[in-house]
C-alpha positions as CSV (number, residue, x, y, z in Angstrom):
1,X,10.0,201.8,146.9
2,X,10.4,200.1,143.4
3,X,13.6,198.9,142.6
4,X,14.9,200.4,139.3
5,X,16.7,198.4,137.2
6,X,19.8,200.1,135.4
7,X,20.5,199.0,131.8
8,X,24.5,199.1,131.6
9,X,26.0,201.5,129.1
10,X,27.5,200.5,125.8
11,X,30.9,201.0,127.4
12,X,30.7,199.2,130.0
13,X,29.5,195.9,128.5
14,X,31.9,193.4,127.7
15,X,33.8,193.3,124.6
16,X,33.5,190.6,122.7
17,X,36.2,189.8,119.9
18,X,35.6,187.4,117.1
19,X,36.8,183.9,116.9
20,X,38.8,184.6,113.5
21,X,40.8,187.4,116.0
22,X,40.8,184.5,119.0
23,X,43.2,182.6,116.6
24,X,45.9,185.4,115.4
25,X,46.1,186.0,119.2
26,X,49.6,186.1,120.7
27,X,49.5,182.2,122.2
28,X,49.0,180.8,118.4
29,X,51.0,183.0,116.6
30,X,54.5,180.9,118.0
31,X,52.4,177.5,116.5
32,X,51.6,179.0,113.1
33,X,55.1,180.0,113.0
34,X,56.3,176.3,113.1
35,X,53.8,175.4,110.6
36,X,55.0,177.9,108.1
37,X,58.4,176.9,108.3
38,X,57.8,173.1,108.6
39,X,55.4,173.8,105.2
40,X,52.6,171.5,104.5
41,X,54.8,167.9,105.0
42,X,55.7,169.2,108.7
43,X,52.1,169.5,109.1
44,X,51.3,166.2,108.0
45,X,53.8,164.5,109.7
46,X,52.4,166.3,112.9
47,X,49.0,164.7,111.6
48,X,50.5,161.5,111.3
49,X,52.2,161.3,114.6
50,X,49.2,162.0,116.4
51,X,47.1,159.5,114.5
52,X,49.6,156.7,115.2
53,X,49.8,157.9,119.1
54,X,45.7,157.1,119.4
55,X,46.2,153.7,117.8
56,X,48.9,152.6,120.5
57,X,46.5,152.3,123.6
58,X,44.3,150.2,121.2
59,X,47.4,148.1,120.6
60,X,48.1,147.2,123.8
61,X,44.3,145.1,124.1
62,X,45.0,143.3,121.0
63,X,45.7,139.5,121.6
64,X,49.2,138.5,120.8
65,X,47.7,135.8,118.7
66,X,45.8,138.0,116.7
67,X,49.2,140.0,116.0
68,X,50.8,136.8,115.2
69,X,48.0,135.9,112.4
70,X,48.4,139.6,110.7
71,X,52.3,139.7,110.7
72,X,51.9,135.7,108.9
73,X,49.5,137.2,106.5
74,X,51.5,140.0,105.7
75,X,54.5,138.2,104.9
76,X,52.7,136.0,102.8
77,X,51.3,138.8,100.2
78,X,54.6,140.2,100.6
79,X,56.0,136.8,99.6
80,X,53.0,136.6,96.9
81,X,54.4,139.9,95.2
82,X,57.8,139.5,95.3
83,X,57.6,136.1,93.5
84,X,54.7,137.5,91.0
85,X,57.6,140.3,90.1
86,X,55.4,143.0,91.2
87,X,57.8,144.9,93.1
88,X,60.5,144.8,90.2
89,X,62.6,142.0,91.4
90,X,61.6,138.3,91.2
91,X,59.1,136.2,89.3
92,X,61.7,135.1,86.9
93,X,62.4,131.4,85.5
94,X,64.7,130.4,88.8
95,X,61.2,131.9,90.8
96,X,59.0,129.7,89.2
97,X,61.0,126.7,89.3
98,X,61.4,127.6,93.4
99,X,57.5,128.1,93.1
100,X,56.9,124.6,91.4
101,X,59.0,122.9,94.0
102,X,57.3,124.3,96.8
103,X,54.1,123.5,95.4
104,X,55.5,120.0,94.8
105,X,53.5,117.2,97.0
106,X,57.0,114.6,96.5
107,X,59.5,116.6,95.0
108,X,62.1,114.8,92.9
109,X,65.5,114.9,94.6
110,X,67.6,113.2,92.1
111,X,67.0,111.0,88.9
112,X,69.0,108.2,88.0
113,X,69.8,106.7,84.4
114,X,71.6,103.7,83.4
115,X,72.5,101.7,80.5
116,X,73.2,104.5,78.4
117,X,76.1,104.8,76.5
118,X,76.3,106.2,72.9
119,X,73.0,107.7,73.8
120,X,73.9,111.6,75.4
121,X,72.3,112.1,79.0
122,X,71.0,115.6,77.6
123,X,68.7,113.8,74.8
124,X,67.6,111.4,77.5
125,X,66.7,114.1,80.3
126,X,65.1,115.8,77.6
127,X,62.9,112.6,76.9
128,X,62.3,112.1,80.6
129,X,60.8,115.2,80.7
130,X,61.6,116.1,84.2
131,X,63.5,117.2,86.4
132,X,65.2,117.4,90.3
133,X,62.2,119.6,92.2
134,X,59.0,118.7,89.8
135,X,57.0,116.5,91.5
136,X,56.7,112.5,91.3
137,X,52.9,112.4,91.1
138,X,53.7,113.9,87.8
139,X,55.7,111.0,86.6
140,X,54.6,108.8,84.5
141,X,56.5,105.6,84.1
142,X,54.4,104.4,80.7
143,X,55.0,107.8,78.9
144,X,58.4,108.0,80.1
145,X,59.2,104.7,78.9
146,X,57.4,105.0,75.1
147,X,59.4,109.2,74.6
148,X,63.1,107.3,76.1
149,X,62.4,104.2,73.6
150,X,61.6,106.6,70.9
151,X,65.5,107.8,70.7
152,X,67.8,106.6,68.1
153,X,70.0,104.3,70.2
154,X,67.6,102.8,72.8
155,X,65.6,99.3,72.4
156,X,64.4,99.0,75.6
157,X,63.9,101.3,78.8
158,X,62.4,100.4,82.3
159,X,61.3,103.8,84.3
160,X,60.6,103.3,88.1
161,X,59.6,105.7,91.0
162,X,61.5,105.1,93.9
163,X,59.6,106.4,96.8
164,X,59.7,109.2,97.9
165,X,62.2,110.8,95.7
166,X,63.8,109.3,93.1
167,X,63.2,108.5,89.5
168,X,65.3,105.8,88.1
169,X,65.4,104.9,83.6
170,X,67.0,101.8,82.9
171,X,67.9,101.7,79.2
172,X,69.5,98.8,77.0
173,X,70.7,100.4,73.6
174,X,70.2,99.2,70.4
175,X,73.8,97.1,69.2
176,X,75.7,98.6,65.8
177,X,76.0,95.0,63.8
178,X,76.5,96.4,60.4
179,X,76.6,99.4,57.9
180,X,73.6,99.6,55.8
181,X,74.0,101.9,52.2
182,X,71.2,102.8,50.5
183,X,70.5,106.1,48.1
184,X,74.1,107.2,49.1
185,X,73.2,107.5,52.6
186,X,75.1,105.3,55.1
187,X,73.1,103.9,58.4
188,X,74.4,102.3,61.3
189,X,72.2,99.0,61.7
190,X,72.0,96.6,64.6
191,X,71.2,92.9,64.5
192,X,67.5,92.4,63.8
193,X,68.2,95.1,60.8
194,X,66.7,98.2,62.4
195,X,68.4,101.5,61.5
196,X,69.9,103.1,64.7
197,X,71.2,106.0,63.3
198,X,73.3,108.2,60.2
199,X,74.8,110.4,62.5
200,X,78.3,110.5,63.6
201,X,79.2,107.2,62.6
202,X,82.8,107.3,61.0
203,X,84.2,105.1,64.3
204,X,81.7,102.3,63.6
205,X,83.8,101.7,59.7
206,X,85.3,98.5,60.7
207,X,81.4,96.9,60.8
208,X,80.6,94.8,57.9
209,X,79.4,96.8,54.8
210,X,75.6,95.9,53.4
211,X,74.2,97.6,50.1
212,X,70.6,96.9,48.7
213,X,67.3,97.2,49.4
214,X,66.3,94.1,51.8
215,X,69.9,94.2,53.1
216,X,69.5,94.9,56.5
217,X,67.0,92.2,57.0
218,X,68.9,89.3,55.8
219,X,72.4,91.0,56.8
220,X,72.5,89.2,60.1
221,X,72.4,85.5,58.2
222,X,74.8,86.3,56.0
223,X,77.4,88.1,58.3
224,X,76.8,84.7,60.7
225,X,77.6,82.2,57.7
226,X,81.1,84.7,56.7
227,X,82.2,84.6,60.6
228,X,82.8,80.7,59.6
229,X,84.8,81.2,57.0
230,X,87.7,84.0,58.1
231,X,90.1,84.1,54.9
232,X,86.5,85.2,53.0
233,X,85.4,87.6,55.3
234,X,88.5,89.5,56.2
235,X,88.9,89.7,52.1
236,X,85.2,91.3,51.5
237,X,84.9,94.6,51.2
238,X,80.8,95.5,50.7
239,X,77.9,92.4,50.7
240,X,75.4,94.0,48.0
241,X,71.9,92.1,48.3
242,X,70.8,91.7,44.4
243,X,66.8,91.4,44.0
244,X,66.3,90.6,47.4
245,X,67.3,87.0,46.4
246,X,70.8,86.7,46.8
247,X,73.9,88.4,47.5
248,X,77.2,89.3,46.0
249,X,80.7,89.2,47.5
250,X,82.6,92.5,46.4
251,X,85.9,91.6,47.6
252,X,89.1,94.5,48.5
253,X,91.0,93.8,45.3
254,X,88.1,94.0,42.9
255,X,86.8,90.5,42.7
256,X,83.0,90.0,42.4
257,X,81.6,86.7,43.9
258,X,78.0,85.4,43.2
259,X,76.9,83.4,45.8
260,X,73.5,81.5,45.4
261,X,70.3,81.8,46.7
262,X,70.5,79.1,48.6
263,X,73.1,76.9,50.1
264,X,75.3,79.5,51.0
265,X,78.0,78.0,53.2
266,X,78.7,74.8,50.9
267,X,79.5,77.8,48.5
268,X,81.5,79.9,50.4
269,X,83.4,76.8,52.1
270,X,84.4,75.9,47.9
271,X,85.6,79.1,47.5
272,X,87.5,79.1,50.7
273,X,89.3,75.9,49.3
274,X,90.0,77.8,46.1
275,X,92.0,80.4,47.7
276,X,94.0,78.0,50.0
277,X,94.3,75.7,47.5
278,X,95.4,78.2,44.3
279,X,95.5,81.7,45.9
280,X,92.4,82.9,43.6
281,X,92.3,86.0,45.4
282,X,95.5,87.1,44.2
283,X,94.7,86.2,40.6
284,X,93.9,88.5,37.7
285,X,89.8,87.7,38.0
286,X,86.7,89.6,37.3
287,X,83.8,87.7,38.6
288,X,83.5,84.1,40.5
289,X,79.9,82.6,40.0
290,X,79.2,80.3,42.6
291,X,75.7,80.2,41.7
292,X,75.6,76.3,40.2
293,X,76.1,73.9,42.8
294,X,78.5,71.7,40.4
295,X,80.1,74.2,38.9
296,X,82.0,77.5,39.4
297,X,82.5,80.2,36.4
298,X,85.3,82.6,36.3
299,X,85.9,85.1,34.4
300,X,89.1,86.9,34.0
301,X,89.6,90.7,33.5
302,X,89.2,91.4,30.0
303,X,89.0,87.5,29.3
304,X,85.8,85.0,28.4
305,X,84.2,83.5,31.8
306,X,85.8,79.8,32.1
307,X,83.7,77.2,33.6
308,X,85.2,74.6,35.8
309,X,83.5,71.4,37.3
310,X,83.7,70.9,41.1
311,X,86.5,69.2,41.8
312,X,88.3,70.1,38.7
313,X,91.7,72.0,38.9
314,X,92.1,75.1,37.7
């Protein structure tokens, strides 16, 4: 007998609901309730926490030196944006200078200076050119030395690196001799003639006084003879150089004395006998002209000039 095969009915087939249907079922309503009330950041946190839970097995097979290399590198671009001020705080001048020292091969720990005494350690430093935490290789003793001689005050400087950190300038200033006027402007001069300075000079008046182009060259020889002779010197108020030749005595009471071109202590040692001798200095005199070796001409104020032979009286 054939077997007859029975084709189920519609209603007893099984139903099949749709997926869309499978997810609104009762076990995922409880899930989408959380997510509606945790909103889209609970969801992404949820995301989140699940992506950082599949990392963690792979963690625990990762060499502890290779950990140790990505923690160094990360500290170091951390370090790279902090000082670069691209997180807001950082890369300013103190930064920098923290930068350059740490780039420094020999940083400079301290930097000594001696000699210096009129001349202001600022102006120095600043002619140096360096400073504690730039680096030695930097320094160069030559340069140093021309910039430090270049102030005012200094006539020589010595600049050595002392390894591994020190710089040491060794100055010798320039010595005030005189007072040089010219064009109504007063220098301070020292003993070769070279101009040290115009600036704040008021406690340097007591120097001898020099007026006259050529003056401050020819000062030093002529402050050396006056030293000799004391009673002249301490009487003289200004030395004015006249031509470039000679000079002329303007003494504190008014008296003008004319000294030669040459042979300038036999002169000065006459007139020095004059004033022992007959107190000249305290006379009523315009000029003294010591010019003619023989001879000396004076002239009283408002008076004709008298000549007198050496030896004479007066």
């Amino acid at each position: 007998m054939r077997a007859v095969r029975r084709e189920p009915d519609f209603d007893d087939a099984p139903v099949r609901r749709p997926r869309r249907a499978a997810a609104l079922d009762g076990a995922a309503r409880p899930t989408l309730a959380r997510n509606a009330r945790g909103g889209r950041h609970g969801a992404r946190r949820g995301s989140a926490g699940g992506g950082l839970l599949r990392w963690l097995p792979r963690l625990g097979s990762v060499s502890p030196g290779a950990i140790g290399l990505a923690s160094f590198l990360l500290l170091a671009a951390g370090a790279g944006l902090v000082q670069g001020g691209h997180l807001g705080f950082g890369g300013d001048a103190a930064n920098e200078d923290a930068v350059a020292a740490a780039d420094a091969w020999f940083p400079i720990g301290e930097i000594l200076a001696a000699g210096h005494y009129h001349t202001r350690r600022a102006d120095l430093l600043a002619a140096i050119g360096l400073k504690p935490g730039d680096d030695m290789l930097d320094a160069d003793p030559e340069a140093i030395r021309l910039r430090v001689e270049a102030l005012d005050w200094i006539d020589s400087a010595k600049v050595s690196r002392l390894w591994p950190a020190t710089l040491q300038v060794q100055v010798v200033e320039k010595q005030p001799y005189a007072l040089w006027q010219t064009k109504g402007v007063t220098w301070l001069i020292d003993r070769k003639g070279e101009p040290i300075t115009k600036n704040d000079i008021a406690e340097f008046a007591g120097l001898p006084l020099v007026v006259g182009d050529g003056a401050p060259q020819h000062a030093g020889e002529l402050i050396d003879v006056l030293m000799r002779f004391p009673a002249v010197q301490r009487a003289t108020k200004a030395s004015v150089r006249v031509g470039d030749r000679r000079w002329d005595l303007h003494l504190k009471n008014g008296i003008q004395v004319r000294l030669p071109e040459d042979g300038v202590e036999d002169a000065l040692h006459r007139l020095t006998v004059l004033e022992q001798e007959q107190r000249i200095f305290e006379r009523d005199i315009e000029t003294i002209d010591l010019r003619l070796p023989d001879r000396l001409v004076i002239k009283p104020r408002g008076g004709a000039a008298e000549s007198i032979a050496r030896g004479e009286s007066t």
